[in-house]
N, C-alpha and C positions, 0 to 999 in steps of 0.2 A: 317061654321063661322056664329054666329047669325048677327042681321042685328041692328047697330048702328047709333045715331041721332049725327053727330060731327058739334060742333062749333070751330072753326078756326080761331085765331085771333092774327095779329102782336102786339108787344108791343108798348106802348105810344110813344110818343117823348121825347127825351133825348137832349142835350144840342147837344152834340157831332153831331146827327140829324139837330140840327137847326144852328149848329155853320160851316155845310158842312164839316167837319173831319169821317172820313173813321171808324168803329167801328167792325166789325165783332167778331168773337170765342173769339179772346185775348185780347177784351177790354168789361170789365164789367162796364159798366154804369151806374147809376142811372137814371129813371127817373127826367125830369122838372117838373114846375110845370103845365103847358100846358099839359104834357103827364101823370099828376097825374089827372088833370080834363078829360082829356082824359077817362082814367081809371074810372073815377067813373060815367060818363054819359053811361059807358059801362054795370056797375054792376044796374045803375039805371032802366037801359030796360032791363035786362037779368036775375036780381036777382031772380024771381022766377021760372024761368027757372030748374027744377029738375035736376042737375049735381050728378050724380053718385062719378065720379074722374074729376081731374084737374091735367091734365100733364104741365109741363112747362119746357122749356131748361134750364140748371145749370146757367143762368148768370140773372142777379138780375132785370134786367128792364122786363122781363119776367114776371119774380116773384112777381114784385110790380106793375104790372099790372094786376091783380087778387088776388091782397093785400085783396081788399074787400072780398071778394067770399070764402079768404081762413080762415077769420076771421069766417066763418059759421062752421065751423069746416069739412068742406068738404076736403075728403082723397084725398090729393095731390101727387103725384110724378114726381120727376124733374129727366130729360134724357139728359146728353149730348149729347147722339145721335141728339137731336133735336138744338141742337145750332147752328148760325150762320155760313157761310161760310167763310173759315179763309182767309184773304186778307193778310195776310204773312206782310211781310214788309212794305205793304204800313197801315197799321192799327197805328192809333191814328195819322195822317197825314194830313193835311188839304187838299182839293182836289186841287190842282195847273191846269193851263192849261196842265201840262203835263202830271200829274198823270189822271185826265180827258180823256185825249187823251189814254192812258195807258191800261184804265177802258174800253172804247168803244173800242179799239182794242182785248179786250182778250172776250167781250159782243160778235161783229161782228163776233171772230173765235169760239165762242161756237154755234151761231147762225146758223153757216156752218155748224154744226152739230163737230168741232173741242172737243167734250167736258171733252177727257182724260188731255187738257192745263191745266197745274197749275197755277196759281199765284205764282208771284215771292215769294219762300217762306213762300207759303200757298196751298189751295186743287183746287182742279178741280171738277167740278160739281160730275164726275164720286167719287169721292173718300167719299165726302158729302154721294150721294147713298150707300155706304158700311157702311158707322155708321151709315147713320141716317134708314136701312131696318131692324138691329135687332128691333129697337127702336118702329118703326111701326107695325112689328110682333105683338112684346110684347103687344101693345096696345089695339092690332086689334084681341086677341086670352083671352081678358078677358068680359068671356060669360056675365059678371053680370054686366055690364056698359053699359046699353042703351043708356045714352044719355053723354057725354063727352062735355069738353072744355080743348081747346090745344094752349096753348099759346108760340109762338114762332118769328120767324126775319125774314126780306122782300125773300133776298135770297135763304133763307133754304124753304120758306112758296113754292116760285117757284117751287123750286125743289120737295118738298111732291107731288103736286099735278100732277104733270108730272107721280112719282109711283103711286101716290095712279088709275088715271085713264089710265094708262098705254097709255100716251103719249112717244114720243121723247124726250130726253131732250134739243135738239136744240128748240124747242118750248115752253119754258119756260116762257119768257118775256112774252109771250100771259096772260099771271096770272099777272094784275094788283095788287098794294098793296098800302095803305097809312098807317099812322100808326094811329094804334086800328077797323084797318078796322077787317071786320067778313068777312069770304067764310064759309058757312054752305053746309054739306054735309049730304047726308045719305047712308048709308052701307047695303044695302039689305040682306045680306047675302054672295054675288056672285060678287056686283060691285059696286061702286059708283058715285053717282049723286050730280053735283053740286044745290043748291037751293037757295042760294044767294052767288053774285059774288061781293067782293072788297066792302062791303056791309057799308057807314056810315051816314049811315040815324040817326042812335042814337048819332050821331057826332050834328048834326045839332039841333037834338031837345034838347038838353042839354042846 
């Protein structure tokens, strides 16, 4: 497997984000406008950055988060596999103290290392891993993309990173995330190494 430059980055904020309602796989969002200046402080440090491909999850705030970038005509493909973690029932719900309570309880039993628990009416970390390792396969098996950006959601971002360095997935939470944050990795061939963690320093200079 050649050895790959990935940039990593969750999508902007969304309303839904800033309004504390639950969004996950079954709710497709728009971007704010906070998460559109987001987005462009992003392409403003990174535009010339040589991107091969631009992968992004099938749901649109993804998408419109490398709005810019895809305007270059840069070959893009979007992967369900890379989508959000499905919060079943509680998704488009504002967080209540009990759905809260709800959230940290099923966080606490993944954290036990519990992580075949589903959500009520949604997946389990474990099941996320089953769609989203075609998806990384695919990614990680095309020889002529040195250098990538993969734009995808806080949850699933945990999770990648768990496979890609072949952690636990009770260890997940250890993967901070904001939104439009970078984790930049590189793919030697054989393993990957993190190079910046939770990274928005282009947040700040914007």
């Amino acid at each position: 497997m050649s050895s790959k430059k990935i940039y990593l980055i969750r999508h902007g904020q969304t309303d839904f984000n800033l309004r504390n309602i639950v969004q996950g796989s079954g709710v497709d969002s728009s971007l704010n406008e906070r998460g559109r200046a987001q987005a462009a402080a992003f392409y403003a440090a990174y535009q010339d950055v040589p991107f091969a491909k631009i992968y992004t999850s099938a749901l649109k705030r993804s998408q419109e988060s490398v709005h810019q970038f895809l305007r270059k005509n840069i070959p893009h493909e979007a992967l369900a596999g890379l989508n959000e973690i499905s919060w079943g029932a509680k998704e488009g719900h504002r967080i209540t103290p009990d759905e809260d309570a709800y959230y940290h309880y099923m966080l606490q039993q993944w954290q036990l290392g519990n992580t075949t628990l589903r959500i009520e009416g949604g997946e389990s970390p474990e099941d996320v891993v089953r769609r989203m390792q075609p998806a990384l396969d695919h990614i990680m098996s095309q020889s002529d993309e040195e250098t990538i950006l993969i734009c995808m959601h806080g949850r699933a971002i945990r999770i990648l990173l768990c496979m890609m360095l072949h952690y636990p997935l009770k260890s997940m939470d250890m993967f901070e995330h904001e939104n439009l944050c970078l984790y930049q990795l590189h793919h030697t061939g054989s393993m990957f190494t993190i190079e910046k963690h939770n990274d928005t320093s282009h947040l700040r200079l914007s």
